[in-house]
N, C-alpha and C positions, 0 to 999 in steps of 0.2 A: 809825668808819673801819676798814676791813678792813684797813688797813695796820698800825692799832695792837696789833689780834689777831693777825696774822703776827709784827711784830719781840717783842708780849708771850711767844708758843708759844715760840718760838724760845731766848728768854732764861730762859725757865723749865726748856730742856733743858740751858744753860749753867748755871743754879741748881742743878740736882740734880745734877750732878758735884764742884760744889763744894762743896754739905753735904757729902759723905760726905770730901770731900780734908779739913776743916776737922776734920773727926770724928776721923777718921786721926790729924792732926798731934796732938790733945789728946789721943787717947789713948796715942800713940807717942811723946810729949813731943820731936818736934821739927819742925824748925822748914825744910819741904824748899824753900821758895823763895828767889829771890836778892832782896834789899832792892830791886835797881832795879825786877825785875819786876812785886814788890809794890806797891811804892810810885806807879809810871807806872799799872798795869791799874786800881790802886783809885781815883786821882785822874781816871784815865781816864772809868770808869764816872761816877763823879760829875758826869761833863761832860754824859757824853749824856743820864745822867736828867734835869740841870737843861733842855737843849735839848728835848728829848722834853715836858718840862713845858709848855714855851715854846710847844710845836706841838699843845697841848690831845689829847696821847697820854697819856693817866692811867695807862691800863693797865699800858705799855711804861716809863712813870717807875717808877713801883712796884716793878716786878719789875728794873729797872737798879739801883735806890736800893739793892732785897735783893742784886744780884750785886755793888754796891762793898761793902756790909758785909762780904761773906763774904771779899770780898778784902781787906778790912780786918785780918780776921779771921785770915788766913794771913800776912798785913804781923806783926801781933802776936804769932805765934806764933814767927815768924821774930824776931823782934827777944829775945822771953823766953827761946825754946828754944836760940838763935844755931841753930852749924850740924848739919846732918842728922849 
């Protein structure tokens, strides 16, 4: 489905801002997002990759599944490092 290559490209230009924001936070030991923000984007993601699953978009699950980890990833940072 060409639809599932568009919303995968797409999410994969959202993935690469957020490697390097996750890289940042570890190596700058803190922690720059707010709990809600974390907390709602990363449960978020989680949502569309299971729908995306649902609608046999593998690609698009994939790479949503990699952009709630990262947002996980900054939920965690946020919680160990508290605030900025």
């Amino acid at each position: 489905m060409w639809q599932d290559v568009v919303i995968a490209i797409v999410n994969v230009l959202f993935a690469y801002s957020l490697v390097y924001q996750v890289y940042v936070g570890f190596r700058d030991k803190k922690g720059f997002l707010s709990l809600q923000t974390s907390i709602l984007t990363t449960i978020g993601l989680y949502a569309v990759a299971f729908v995306y699953f649902s609608l046999n978009l593998y690609l698009s699950t994939i790479i949503s599944f990699f952009n709630g980890g990262m947002w996980f990833l900054l939920l965690f940072q946020r919680l160990v490092y508290k605030k900025a």
